[in-house]
MILOVO-721267 format. One record per atom (N, C-alpha, C): x, y, z; residue number from 1; atom name. Coordinates in nm, 4 decimals, decimal comma. Layout:
BEGIN
<site x="X" y="Y" z="Z" k="NUM" a="CA"/>
...
//
This chain:
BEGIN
<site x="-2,4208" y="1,3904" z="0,9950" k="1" a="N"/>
<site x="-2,3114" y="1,4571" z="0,9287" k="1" a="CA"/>
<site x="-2,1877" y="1,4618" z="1,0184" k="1" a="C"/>
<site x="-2,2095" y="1,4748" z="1,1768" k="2" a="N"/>
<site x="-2,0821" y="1,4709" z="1,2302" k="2" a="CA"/>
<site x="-1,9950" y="1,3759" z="1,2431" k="2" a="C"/>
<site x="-2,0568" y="1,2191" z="1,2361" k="3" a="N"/>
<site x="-2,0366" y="1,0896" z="1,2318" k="3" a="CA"/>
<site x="-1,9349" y="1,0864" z="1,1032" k="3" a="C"/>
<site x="-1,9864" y="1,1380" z="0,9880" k="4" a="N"/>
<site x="-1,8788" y="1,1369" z="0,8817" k="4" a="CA"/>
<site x="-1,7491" y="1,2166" z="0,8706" k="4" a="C"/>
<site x="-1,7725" y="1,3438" z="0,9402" k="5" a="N"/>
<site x="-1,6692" y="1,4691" z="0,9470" k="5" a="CA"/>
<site x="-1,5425" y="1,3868" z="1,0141" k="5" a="C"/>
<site x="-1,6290" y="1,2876" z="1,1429" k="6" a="N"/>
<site x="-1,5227" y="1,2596" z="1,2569" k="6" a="CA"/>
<site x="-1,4629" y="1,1116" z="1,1632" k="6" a="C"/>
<site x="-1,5278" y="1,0091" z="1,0922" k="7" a="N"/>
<site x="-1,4627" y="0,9179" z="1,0169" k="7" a="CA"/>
<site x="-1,3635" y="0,9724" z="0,9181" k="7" a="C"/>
<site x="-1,3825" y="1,0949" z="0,8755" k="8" a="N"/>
<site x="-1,2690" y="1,1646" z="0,7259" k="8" a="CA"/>
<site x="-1,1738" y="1,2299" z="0,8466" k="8" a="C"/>
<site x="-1,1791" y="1,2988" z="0,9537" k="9" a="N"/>
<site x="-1,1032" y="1,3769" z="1,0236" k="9" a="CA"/>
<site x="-0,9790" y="1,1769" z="1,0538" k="9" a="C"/>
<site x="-1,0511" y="1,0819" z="1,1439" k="10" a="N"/>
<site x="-0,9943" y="0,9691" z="1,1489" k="10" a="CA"/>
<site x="-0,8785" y="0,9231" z="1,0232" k="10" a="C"/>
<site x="-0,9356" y="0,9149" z="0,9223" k="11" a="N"/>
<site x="-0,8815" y="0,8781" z="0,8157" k="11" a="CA"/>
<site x="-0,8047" y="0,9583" z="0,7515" k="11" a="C"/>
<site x="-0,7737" y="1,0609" z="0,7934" k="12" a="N"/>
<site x="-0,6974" y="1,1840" z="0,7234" k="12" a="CA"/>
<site x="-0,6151" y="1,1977" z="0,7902" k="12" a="C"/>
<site x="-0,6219" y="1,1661" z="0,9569" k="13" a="N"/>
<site x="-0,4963" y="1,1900" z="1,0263" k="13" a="CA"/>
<site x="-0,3921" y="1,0485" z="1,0679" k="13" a="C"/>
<site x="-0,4794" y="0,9419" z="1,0103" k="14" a="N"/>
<site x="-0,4430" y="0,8421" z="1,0073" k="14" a="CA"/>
<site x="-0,3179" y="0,8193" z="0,8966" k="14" a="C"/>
<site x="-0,3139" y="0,8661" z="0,8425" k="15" a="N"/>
<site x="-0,1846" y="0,8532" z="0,7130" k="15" a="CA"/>
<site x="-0,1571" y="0,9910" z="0,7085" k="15" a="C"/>
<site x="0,0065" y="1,0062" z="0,7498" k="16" a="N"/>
<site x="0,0690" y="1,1265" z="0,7239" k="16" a="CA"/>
<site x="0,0545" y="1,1576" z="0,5987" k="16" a="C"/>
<site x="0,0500" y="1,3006" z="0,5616" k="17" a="N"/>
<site x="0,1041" y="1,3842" z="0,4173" k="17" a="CA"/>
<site x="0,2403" y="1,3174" z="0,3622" k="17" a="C"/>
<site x="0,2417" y="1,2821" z="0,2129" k="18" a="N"/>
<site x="0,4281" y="1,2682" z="0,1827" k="18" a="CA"/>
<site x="0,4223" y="1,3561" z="0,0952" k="18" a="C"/>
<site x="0,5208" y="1,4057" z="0,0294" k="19" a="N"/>
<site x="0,5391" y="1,5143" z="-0,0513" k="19" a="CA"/>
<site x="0,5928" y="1,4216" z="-0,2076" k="19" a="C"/>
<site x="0,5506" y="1,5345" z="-0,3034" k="20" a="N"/>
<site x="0,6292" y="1,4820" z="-0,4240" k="20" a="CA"/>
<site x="0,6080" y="1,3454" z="-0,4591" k="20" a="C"/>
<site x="0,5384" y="1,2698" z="-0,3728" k="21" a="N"/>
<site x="0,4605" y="1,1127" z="-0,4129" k="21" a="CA"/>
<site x="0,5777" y="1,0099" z="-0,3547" k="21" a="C"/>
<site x="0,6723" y="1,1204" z="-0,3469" k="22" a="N"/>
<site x="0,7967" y="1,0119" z="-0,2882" k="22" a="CA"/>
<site x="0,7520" y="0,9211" z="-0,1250" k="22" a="C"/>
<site x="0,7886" y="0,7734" z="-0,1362" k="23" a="N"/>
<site x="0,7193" y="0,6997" z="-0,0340" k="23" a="CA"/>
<site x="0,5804" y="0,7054" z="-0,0086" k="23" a="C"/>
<site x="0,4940" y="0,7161" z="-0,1300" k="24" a="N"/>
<site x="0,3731" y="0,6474" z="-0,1612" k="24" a="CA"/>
<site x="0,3539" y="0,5870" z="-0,1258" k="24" a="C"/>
<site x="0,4090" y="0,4550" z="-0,1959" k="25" a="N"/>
<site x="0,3935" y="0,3268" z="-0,1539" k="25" a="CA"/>
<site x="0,5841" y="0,3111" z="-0,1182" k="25" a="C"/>
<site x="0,5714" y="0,2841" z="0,0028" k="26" a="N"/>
<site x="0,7506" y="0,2305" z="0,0491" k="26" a="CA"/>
<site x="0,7906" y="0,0985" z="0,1129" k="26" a="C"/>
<site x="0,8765" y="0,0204" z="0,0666" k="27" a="N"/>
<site x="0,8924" y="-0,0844" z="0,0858" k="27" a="CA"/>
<site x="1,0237" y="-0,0794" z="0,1388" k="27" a="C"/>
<site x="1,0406" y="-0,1332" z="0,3138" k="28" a="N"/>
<site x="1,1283" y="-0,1149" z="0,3173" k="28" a="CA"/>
<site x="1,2028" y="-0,2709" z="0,3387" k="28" a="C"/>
<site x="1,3008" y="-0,3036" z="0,3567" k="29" a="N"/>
<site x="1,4004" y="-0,4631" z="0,3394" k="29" a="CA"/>
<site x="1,5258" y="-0,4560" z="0,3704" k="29" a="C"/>
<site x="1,5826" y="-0,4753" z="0,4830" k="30" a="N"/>
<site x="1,6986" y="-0,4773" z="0,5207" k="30" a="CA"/>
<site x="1,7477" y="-0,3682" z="0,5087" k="30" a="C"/>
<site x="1,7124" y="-0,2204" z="0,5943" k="31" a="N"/>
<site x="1,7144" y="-0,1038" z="0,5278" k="31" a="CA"/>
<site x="1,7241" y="-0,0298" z="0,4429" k="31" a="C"/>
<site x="1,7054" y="-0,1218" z="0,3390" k="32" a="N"/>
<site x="1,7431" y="-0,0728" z="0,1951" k="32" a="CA"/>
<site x="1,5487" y="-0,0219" z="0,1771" k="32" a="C"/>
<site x="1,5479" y="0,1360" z="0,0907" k="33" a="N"/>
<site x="1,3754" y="0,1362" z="0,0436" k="33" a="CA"/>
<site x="1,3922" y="0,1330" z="-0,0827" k="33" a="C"/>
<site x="1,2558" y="0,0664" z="-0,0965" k="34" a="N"/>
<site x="1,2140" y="0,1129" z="-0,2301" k="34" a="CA"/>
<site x="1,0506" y="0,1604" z="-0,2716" k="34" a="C"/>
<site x="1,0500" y="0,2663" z="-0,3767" k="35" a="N"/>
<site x="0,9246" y="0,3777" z="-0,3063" k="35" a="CA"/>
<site x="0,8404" y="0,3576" z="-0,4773" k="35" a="C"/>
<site x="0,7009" y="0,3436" z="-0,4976" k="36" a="N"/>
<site x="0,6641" y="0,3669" z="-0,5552" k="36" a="CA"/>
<site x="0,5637" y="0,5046" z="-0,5780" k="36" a="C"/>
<site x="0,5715" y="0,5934" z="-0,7100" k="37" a="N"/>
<site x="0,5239" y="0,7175" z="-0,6935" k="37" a="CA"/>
<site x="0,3613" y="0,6989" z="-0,7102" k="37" a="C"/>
<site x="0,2730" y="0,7546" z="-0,6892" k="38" a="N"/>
<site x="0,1826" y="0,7374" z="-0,7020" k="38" a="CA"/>
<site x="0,1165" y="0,6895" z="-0,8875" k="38" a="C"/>
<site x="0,1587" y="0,7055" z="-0,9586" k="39" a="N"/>
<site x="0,1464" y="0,6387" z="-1,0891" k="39" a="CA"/>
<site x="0,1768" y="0,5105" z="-1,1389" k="39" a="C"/>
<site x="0,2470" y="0,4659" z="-1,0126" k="40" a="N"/>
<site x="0,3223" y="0,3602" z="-1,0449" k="40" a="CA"/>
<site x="0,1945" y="0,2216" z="-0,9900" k="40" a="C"/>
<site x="0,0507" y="0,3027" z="-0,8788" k="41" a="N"/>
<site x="-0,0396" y="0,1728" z="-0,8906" k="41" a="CA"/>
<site x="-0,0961" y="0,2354" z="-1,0358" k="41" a="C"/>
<site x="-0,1583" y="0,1219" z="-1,0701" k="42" a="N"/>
<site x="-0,2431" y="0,0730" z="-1,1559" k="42" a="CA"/>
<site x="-0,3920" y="0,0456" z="-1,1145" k="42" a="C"/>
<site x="-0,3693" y="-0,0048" z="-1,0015" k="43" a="N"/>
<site x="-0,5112" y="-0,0049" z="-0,9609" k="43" a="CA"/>
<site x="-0,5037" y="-0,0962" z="-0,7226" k="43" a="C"/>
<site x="-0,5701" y="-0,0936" z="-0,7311" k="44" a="N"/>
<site x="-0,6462" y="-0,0897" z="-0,5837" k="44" a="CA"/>
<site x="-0,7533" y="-0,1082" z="-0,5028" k="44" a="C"/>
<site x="-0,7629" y="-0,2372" z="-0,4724" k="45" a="N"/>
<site x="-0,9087" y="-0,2340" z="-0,4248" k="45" a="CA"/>
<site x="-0,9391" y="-0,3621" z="-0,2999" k="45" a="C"/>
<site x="-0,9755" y="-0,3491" z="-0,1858" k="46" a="N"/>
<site x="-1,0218" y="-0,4581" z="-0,1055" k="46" a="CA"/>
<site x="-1,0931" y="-0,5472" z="-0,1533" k="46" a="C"/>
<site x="-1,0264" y="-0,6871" z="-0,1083" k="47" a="N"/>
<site x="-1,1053" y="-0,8344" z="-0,1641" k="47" a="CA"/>
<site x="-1,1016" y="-0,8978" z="-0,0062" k="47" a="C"/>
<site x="-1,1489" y="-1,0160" z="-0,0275" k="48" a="N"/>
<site x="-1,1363" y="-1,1114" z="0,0589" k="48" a="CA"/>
<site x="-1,0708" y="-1,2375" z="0,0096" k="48" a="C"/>
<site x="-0,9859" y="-1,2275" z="0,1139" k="49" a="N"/>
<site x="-0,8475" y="-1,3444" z="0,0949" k="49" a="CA"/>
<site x="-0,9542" y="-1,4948" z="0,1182" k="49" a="C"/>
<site x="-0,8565" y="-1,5836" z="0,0982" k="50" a="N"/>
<site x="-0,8817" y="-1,7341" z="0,1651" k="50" a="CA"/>
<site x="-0,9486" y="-1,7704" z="0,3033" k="50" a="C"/>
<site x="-0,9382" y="-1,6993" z="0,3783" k="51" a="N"/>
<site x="-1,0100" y="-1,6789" z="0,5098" k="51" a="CA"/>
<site x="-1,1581" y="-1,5908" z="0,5340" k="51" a="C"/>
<site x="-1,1637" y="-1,5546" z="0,4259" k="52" a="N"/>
<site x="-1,2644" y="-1,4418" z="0,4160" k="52" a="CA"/>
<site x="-1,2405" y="-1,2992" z="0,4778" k="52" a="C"/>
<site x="-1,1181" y="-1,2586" z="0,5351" k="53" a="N"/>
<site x="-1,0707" y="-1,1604" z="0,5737" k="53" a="CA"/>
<site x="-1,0478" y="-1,0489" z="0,4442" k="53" a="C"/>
<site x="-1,0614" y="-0,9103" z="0,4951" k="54" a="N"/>
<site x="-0,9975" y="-0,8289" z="0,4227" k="54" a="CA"/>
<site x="-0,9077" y="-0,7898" z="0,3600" k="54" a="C"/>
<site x="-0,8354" y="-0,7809" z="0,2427" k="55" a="N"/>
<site x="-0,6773" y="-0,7902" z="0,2230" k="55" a="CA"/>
<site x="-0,7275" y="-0,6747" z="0,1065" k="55" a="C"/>
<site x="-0,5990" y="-0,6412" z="0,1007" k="56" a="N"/>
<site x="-0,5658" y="-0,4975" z="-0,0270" k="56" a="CA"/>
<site x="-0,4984" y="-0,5770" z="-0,1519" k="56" a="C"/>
<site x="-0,5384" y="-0,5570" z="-0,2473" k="57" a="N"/>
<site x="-0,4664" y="-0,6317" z="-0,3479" k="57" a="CA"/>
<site x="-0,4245" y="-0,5305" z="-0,4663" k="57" a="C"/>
<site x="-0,2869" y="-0,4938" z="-0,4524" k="58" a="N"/>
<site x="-0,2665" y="-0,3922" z="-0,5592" k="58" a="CA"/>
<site x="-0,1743" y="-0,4128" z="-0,6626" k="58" a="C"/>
<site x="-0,1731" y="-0,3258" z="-0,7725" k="59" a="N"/>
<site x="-0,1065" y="-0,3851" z="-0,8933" k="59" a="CA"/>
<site x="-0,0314" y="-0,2928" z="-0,9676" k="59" a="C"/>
<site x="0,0562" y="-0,2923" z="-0,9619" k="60" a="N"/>
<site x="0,1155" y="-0,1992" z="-1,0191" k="60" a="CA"/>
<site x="0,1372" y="-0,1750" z="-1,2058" k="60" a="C"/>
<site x="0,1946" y="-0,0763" z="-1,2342" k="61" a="N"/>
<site x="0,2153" y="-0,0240" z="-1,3811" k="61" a="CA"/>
<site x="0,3185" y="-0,1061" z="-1,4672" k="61" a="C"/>
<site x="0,2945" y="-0,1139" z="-1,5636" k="62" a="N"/>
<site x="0,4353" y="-0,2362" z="-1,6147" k="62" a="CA"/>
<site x="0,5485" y="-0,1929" z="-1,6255" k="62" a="C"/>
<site x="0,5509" y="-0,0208" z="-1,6605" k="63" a="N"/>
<site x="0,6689" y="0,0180" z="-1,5922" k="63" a="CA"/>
<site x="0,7432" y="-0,0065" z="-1,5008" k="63" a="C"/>
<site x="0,6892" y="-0,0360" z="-1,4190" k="64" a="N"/>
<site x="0,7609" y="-0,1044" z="-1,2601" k="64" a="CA"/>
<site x="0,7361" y="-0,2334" z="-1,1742" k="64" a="C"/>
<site x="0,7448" y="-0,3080" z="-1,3032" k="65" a="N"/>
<site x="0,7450" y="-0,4892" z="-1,2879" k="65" a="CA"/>
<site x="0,8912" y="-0,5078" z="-1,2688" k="65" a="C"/>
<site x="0,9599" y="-0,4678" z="-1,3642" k="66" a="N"/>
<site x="1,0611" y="-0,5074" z="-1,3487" k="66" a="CA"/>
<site x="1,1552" y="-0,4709" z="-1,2287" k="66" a="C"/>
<site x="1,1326" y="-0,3614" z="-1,1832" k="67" a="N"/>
<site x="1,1800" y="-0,2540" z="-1,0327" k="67" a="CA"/>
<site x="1,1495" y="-0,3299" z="-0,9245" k="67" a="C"/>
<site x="1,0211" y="-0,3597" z="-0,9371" k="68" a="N"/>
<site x="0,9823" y="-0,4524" z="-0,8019" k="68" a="CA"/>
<site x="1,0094" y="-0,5839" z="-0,7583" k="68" a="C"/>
<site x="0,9887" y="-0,6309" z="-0,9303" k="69" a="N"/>
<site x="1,0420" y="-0,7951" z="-0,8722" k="69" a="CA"/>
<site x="1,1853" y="-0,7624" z="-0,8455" k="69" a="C"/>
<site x="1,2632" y="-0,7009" z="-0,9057" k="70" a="N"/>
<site x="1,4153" y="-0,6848" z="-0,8661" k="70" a="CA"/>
<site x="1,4735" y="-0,6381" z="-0,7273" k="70" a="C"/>
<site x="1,3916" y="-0,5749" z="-0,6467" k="71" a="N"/>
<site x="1,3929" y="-0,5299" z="-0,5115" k="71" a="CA"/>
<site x="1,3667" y="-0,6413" z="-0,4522" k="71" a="C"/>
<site x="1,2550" y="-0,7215" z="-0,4410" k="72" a="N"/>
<site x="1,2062" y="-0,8168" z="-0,4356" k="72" a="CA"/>
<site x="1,2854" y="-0,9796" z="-0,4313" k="72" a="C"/>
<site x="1,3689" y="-1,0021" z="-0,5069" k="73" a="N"/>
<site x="1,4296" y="-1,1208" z="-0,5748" k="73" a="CA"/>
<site x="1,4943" y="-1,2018" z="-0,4910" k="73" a="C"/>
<site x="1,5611" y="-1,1564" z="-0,3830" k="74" a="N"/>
<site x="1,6404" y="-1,2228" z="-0,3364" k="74" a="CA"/>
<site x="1,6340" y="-1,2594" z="-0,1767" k="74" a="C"/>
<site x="1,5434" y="-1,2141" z="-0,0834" k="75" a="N"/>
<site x="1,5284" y="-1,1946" z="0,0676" k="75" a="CA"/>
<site x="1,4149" y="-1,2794" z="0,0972" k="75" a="C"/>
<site x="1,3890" y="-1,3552" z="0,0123" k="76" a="N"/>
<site x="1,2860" y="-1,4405" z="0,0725" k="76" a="CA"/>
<site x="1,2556" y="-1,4900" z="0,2069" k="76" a="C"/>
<site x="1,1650" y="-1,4754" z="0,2854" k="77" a="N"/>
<site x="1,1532" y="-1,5350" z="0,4239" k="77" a="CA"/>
<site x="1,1949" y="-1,4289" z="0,5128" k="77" a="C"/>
<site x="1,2131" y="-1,3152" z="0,4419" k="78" a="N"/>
<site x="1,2488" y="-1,2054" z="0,5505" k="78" a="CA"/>
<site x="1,1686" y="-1,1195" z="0,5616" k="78" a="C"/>
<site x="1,1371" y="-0,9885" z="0,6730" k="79" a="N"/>
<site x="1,0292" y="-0,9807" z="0,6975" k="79" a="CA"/>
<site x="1,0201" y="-0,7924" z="0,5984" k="79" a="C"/>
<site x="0,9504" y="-0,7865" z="0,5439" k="80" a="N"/>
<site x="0,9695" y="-0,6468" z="0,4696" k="80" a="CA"/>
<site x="0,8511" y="-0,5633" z="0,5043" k="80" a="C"/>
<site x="0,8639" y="-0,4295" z="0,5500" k="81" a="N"/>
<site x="0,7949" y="-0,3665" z="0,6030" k="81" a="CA"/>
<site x="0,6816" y="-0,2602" z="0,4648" k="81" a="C"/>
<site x="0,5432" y="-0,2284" z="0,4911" k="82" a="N"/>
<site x="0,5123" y="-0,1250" z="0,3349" k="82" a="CA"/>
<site x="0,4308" y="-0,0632" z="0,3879" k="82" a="C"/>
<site x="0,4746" y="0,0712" z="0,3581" k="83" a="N"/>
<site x="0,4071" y="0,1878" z="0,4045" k="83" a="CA"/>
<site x="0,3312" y="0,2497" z="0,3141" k="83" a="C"/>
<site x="0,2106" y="0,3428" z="0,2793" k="84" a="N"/>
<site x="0,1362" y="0,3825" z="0,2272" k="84" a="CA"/>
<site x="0,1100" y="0,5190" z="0,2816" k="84" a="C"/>
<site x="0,1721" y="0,6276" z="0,2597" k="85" a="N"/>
<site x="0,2110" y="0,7828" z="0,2428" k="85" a="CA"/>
<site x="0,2342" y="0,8054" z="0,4323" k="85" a="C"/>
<site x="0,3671" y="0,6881" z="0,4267" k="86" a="N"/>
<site x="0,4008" y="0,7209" z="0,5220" k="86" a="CA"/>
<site x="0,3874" y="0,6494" z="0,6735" k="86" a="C"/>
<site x="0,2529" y="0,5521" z="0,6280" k="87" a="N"/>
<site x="0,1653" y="0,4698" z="0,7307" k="87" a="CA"/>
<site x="0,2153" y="0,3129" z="0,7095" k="87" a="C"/>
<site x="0,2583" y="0,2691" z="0,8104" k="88" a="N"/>
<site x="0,2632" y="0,1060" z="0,7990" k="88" a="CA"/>
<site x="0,1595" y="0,0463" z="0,7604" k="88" a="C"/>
<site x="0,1586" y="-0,0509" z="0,7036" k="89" a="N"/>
<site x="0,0023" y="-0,1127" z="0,6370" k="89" a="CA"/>
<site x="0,0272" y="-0,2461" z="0,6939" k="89" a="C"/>
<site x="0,1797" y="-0,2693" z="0,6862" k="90" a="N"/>
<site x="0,1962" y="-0,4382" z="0,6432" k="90" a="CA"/>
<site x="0,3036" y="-0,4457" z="0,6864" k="90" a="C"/>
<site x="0,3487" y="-0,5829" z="0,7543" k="91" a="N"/>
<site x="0,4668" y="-0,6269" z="0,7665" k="91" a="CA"/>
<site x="0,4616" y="-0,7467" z="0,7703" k="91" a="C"/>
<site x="0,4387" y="-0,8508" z="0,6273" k="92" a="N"/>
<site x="0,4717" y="-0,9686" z="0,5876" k="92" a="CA"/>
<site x="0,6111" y="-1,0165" z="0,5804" k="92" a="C"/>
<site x="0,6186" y="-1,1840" z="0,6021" k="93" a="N"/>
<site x="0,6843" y="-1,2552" z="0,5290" k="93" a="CA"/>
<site x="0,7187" y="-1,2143" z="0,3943" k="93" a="C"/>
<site x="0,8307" y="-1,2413" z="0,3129" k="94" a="N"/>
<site x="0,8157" y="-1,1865" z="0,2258" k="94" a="CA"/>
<site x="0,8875" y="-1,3680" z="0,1544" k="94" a="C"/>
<site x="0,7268" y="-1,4210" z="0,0961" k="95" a="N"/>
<site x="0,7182" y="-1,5480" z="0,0562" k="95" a="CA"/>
<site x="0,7930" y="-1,5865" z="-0,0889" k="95" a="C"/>
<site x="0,8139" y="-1,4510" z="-0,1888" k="96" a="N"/>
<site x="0,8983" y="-1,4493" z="-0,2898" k="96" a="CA"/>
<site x="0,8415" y="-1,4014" z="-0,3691" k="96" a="C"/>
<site x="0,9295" y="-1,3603" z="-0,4971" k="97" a="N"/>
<site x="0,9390" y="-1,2123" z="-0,5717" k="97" a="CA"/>
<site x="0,8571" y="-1,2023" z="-0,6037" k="97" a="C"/>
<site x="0,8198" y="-1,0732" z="-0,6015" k="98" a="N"/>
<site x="0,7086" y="-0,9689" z="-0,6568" k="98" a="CA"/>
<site x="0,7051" y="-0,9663" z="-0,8053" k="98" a="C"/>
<site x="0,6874" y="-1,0435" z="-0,9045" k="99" a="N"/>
<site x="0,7473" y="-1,0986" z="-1,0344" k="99" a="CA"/>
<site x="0,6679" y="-1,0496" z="-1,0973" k="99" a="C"/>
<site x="0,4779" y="-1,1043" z="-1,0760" k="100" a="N"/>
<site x="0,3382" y="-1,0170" z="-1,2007" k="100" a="CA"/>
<site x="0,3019" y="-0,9006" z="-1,1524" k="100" a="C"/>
<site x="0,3614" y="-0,8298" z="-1,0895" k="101" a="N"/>
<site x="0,3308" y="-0,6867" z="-1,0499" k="101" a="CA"/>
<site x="0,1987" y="-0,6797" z="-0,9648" k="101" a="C"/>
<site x="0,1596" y="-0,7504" z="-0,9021" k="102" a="N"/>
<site x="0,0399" y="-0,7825" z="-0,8169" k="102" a="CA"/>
<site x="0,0696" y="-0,8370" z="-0,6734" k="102" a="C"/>
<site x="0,0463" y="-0,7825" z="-0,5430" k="103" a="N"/>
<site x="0,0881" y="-0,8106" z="-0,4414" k="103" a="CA"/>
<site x="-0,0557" y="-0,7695" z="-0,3617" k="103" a="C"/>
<site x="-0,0502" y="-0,8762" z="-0,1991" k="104" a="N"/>
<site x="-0,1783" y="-0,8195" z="-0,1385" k="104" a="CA"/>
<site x="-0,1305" y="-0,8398" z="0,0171" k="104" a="C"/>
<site x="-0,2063" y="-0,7622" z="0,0724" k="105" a="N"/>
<site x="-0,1659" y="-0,7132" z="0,1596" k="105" a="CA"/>
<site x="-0,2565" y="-0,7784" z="0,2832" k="105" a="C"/>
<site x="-0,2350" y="-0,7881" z="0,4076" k="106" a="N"/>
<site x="-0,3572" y="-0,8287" z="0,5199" k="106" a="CA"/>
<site x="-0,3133" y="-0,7939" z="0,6285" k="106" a="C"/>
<site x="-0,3836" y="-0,7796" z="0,7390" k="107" a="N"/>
<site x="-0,3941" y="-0,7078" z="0,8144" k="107" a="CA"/>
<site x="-0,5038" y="-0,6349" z="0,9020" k="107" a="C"/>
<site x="-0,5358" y="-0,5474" z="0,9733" k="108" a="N"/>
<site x="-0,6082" y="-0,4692" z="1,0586" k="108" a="CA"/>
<site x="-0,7042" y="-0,4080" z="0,9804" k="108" a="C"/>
<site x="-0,8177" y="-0,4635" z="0,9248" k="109" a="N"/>
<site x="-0,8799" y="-0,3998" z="0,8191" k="109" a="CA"/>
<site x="-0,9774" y="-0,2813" z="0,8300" k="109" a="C"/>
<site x="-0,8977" y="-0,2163" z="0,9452" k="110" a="N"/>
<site x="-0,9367" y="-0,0451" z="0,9492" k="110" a="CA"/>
<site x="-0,8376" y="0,0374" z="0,8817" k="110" a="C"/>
<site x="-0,6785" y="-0,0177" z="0,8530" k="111" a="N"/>
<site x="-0,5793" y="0,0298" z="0,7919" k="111" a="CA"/>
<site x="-0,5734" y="-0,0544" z="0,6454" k="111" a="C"/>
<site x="-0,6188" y="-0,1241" z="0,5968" k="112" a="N"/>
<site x="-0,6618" y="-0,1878" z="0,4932" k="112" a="CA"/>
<site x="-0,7404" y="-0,1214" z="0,3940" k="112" a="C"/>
<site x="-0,8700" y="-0,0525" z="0,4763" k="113" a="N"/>
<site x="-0,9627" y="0,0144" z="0,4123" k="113" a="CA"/>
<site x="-0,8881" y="0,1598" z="0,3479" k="113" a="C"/>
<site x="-0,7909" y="0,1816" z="0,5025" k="114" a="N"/>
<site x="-0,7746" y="0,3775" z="0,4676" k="114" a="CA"/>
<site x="-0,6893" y="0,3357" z="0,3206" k="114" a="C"/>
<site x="-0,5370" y="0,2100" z="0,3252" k="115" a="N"/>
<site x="-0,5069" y="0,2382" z="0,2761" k="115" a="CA"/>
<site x="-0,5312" y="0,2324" z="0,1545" k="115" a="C"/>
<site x="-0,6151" y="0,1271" z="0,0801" k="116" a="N"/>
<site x="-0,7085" y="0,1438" z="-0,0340" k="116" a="CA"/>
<site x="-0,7276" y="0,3023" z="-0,0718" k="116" a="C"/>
<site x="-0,8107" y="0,3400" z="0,0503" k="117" a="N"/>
<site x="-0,8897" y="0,5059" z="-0,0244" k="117" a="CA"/>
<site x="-0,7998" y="0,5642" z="-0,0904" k="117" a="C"/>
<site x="-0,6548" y="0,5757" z="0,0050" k="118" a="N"/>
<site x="-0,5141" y="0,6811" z="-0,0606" k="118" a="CA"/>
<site x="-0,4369" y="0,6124" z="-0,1651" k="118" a="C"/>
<site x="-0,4766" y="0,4628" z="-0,1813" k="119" a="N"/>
<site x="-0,4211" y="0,4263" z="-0,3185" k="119" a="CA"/>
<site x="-0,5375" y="0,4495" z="-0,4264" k="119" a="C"/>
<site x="-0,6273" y="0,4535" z="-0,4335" k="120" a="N"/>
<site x="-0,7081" y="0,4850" z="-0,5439" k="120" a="CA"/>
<site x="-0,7478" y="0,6154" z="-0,5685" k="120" a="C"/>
<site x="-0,7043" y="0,6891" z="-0,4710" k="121" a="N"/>
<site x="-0,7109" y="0,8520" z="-0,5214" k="121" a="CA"/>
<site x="-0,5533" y="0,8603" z="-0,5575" k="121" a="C"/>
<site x="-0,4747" y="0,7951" z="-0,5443" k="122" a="N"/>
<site x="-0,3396" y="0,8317" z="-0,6185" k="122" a="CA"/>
<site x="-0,2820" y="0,9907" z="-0,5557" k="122" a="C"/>
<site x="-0,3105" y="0,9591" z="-0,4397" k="123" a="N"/>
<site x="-0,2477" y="1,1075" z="-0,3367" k="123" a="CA"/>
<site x="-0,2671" y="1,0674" z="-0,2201" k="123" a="C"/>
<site x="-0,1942" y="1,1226" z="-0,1286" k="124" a="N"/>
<site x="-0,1893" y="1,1187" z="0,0445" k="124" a="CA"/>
<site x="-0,2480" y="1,2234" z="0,1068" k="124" a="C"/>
<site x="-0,3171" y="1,3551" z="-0,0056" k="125" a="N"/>
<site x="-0,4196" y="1,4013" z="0,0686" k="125" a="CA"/>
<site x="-0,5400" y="1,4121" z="0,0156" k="125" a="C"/>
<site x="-0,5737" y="1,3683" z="-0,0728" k="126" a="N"/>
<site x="-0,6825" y="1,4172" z="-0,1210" k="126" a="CA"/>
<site x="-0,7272" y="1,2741" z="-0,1394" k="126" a="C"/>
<site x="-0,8610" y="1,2819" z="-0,0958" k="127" a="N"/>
<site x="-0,9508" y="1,1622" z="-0,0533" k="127" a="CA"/>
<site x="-1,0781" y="1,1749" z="-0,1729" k="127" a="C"/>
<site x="-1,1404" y="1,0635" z="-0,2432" k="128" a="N"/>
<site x="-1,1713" y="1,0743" z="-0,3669" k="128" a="CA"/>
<site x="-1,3197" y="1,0236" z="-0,3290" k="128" a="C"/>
<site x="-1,4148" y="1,1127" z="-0,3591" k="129" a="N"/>
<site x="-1,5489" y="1,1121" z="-0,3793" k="129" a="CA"/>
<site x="-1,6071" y="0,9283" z="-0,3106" k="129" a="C"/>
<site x="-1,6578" y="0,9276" z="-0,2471" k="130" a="N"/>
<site x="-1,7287" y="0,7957" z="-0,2370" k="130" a="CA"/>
<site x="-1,8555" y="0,7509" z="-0,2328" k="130" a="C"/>
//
């Protein structure tokens, strides 16, 4: 039992609190952000990319297809930073627009995993039954 206390204590202090859902998910691009609220995923879940590595593959609401690819549209090849309640996850290339509302993520797949958990509980504190 302490083994788990100390993995949720890890993972809880690992991603700051955000308030109001604002910078959920935050994308930032030539200092310009853009923040999705927590309603705005659709869904969330670790796959394995082309390499067999871990990657986050998330999808957002169709409400905000059009928001994203439009943030999205024009900076190709530049490097855009995405945070997840607050936590860097990612800092890709940004290979071109975010157009079917589906984007994935790779990386350090100890911050891969957390950030999954806090996108599928749709909150930055509350961690959802597993």
């Amino acid at each position: 039992m302490k083994s788990i206390a100390f993995a949720l204590t890890v993972l809880l202090t690992a991603f700051p609190v955000v308030a109001d859902g604002k910078g959920f998910v935050r994308f930032v691009l030539n200092n310009q952000a853009f923040d999705l609220p927590p309603d705005a995923v659709a869904s969330a879940r670790v796959i394995k990319d082309f390499n067999n590595q871990d990657a986050l593959e998330v999808t957002v609401t169709p409400d905000w297809l059009a928001p994203l690819s439009s943030f999205t549209k024009d900076p190709q090849g530049r490097t855009i930073s995405i945070f997840v309640c607050g936590a860097l996850v990612a800092e890709p290339q940004l290979q071109g627009r975010i157009s079917g509302g589906r984007f994935f993520l790779t990386g350090d797949p100890a911050v891969i995993h957390k950030a999954a958990v806090f996108l599928a509980a749709k909150s930055c504190s509350a961690v959802p039954n597993s």
